[in-house]
C-alpha positions, -999 to +999 in steps of 0.1 A: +116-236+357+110-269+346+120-288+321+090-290+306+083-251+307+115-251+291+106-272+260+075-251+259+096-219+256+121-232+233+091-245+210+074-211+215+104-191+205+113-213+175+080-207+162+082-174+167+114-175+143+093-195+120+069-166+122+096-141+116+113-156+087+075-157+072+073-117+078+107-108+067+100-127+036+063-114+027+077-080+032+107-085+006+081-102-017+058-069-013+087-045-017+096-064-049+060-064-062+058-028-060+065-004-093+104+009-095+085+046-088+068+038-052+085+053-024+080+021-002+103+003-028+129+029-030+134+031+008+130-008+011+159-013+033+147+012+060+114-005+053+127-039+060+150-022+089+118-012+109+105-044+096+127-060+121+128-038+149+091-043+151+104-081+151+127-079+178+106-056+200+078-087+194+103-111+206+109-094+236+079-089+246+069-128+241+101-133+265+086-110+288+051-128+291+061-158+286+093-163+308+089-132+329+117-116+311+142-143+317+162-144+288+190-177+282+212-184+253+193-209+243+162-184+234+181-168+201+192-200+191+158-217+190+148-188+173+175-187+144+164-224+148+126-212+134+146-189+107+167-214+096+136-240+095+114-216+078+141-207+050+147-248+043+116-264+047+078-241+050+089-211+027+073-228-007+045-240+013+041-203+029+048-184-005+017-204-021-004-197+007+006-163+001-003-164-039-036-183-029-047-154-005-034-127-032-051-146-059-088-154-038-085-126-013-067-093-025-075-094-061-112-096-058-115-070-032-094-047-056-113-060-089-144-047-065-129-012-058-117-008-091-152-015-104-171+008-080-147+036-087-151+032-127-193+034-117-186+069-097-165+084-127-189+069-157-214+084-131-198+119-130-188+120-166-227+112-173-242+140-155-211+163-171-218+156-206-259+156-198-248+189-182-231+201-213-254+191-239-283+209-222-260+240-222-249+237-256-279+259-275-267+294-245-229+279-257-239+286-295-256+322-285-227+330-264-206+322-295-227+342-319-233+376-301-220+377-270-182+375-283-189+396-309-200+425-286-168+415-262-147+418-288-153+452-301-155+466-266-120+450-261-107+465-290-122+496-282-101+496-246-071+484-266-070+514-287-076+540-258-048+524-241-025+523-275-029+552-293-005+566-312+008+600-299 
């Protein structure tokens, strides 16, 4: 390998910790953002556990195509390198990228859901109370004989069953 493959690699697998430390810290900004209820937030260190394994499994698998699985001390170092470089210098630059995307991306798109599902239900509650107003004149019969006529026969049954020996 030559020295410039090995620059390569070493720039390769401090971005890669870059990358990382941009991942570890969106996911403990998510698990924060979520209500004290959700079950994401209450197992958030299991959450952030897999978190990294899915992390580490990355990095080996960037070794692997990159280096052919050759692995050197100098790999983990470059990337705590991109950790350390990520906490210090690009995490206020990521973090308002973040807020940009949430603000111009992900808030729209739920304004938009939230909006087509209050159409559906003003929808359905429409046709329901449309429904019920055209049934309210057999409601108002129902009421007026119907329950009287159920009633004695009910009581009629009641006092079969309940007499008095």
């Amino acid at each position: 390998m030559t020295i410039n493959e090995q620059v390569v690699s070493i720039l390769i697998m401090a971005l890669s910790g870059l990358l990382i430390g941009a991942i570890i810290d969106c996911t403990r900004f998510s698990l924060g953002a979520l209500s004290q209820k959700s079950i994401l937030r209450r197992m958030g260190y299991g959450v952030e556990l897999i978190v990294w394994a899915l992390l580490g499994a990355l990095t080996f698998y960037i070794l692997f195509t990159i280096k052919g699985g050759e692995w050197r001390l100098v790999d983990p170092l470059a990337q705590i390198l991109g950790i350390f470089l990520y906490e210090s210098v690009f995490q206020p630059y990521f973090r308002f990228v973040g807020r940009v995307f949430i603000f111009l991306i992900i808030k729209p798109i739920i304004a938009i859901i939230k909006l087509i599902i209050s159409i559906i239900i003003g929808a359905i509650r429409l046709v329901l109370r449309i429904t019920l107003l055209l049934l309210l004149p057999f409601y108002k019969i129902y009421n007026k004989f119907l329950r009287k006529h159920f009633r004695k026969f009910y009581t009629k049954i009641r006092r079969s069953f309940f007499k008095k020996s």
